[in-house]
C-alpha positions as CSV (number, residue, x, y, z in Angstrom):
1,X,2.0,-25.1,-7.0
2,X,-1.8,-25.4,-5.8
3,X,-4.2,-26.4,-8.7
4,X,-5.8,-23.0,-8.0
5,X,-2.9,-21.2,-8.7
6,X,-2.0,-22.8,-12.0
7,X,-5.9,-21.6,-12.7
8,X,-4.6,-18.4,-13.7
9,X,-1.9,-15.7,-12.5
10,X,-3.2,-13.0,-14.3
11,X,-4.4,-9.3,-12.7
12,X,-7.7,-9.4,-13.6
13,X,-8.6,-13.1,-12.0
14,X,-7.0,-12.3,-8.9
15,X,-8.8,-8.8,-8.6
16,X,-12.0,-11.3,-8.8
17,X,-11.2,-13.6,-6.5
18,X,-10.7,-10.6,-3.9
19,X,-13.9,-9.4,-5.0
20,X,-15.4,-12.7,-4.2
21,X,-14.5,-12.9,-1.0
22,X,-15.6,-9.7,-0.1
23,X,-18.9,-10.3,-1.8
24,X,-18.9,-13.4,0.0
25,X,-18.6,-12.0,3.7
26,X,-20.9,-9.3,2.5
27,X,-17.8,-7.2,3.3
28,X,-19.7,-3.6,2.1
29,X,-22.6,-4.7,4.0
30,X,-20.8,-5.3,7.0
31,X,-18.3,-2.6,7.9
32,X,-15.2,-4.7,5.9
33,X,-14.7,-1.7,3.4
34,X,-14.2,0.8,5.7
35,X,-10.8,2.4,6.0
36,X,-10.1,2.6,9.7
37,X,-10.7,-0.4,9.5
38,X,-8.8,-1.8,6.7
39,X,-6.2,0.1,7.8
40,X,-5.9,-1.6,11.1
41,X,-5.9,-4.8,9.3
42,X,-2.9,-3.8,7.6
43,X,-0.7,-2.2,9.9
44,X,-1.7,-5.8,11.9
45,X,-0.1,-7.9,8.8
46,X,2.7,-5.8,8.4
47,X,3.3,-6.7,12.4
48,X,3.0,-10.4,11.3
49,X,5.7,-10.3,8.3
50,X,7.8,-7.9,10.8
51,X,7.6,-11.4,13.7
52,X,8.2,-13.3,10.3
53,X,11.4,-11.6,9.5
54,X,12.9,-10.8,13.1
55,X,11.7,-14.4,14.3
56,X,13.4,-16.2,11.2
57,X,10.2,-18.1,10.5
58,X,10.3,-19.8,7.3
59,X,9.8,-18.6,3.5
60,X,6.7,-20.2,3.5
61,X,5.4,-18.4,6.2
62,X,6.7,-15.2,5.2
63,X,4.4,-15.7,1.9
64,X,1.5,-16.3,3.7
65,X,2.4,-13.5,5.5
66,X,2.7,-11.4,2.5
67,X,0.2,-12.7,0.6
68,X,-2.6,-11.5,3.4
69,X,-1.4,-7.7,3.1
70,X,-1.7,-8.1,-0.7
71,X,-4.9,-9.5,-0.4
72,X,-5.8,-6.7,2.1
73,X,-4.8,-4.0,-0.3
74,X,-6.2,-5.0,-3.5
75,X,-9.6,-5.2,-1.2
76,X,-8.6,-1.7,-0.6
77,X,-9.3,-1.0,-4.1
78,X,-12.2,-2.3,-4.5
79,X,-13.9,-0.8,-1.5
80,X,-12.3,2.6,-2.5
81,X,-13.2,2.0,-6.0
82,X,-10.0,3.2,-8.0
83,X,-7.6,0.9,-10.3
84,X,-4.7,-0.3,-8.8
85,X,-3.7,-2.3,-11.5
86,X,-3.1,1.4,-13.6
87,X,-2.1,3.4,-10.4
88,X,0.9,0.6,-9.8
89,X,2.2,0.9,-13.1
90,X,2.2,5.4,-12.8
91,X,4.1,4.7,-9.9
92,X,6.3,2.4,-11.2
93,X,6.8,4.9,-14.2
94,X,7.9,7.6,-11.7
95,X,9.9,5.7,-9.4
96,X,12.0,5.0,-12.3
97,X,12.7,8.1,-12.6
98,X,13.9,8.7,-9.6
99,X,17.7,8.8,-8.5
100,X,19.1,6.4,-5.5
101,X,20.9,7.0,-2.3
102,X,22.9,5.4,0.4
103,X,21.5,6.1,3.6
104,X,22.5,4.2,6.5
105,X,24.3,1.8,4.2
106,X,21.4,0.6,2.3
107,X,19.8,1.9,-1.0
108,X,17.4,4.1,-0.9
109,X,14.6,5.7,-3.6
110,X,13.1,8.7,-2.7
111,X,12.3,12.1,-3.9
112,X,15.3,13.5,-2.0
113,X,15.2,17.6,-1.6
114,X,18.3,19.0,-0.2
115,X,18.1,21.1,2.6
């Protein structure tokens, strides 16, 4: 574990951190908030865990991998200026509500409306 992350794990230091960096680059300024944009970025790091996964890189790559998207949607937050911190945790409350399926042979959560 980096001496950074022993720092502190919690939601609120990480959400500053991202902030920091975005601050930093003078993302706001600079055309890094946009969501055309952001969105690009995103769909690029999903494309980079996808070559992760299908390539069998390793864990540790896979993280990284993983790490940049999360990075790239808490930024998403703060240039959109809502709380994801609460707007996870209503999600999560719904998706447990929600029943499971088999589809394919793999589990599935969805809101599933029957035809």
């Amino acid at each position: 574990m980096s001496e950074q992350t022993s720092v502190s794990d919690s939601w609120e230091s990480m959400m500053e951190a991202v902030q920091a960096f975005h601050t930093k680059h003078r993302f706001k300024e600079n055309g890094g908030e946009e969501m055309n944009y952001r969105v690009a970025l995103m769909t690029e790091e999903l494309g980079e865990i996808s070559s992760c996964v299908t390539k069998g890189k390793s864990r540790e790559a896979l993280a990284e991998e993983v790490a940049d998207l999360l990075i790239l949607v808490m930024g998403t937050a703060i240039a959109q200026d809502f709380d994801l911190n609460k707007a996870f945790w209503e999600k999560m409350e719904k998706l447990m509500q929600r029943n499971s399926r088999m589809v394919d042979g793999r589990i599935r959560v969805s809101e599933f409306r029957d035809m």
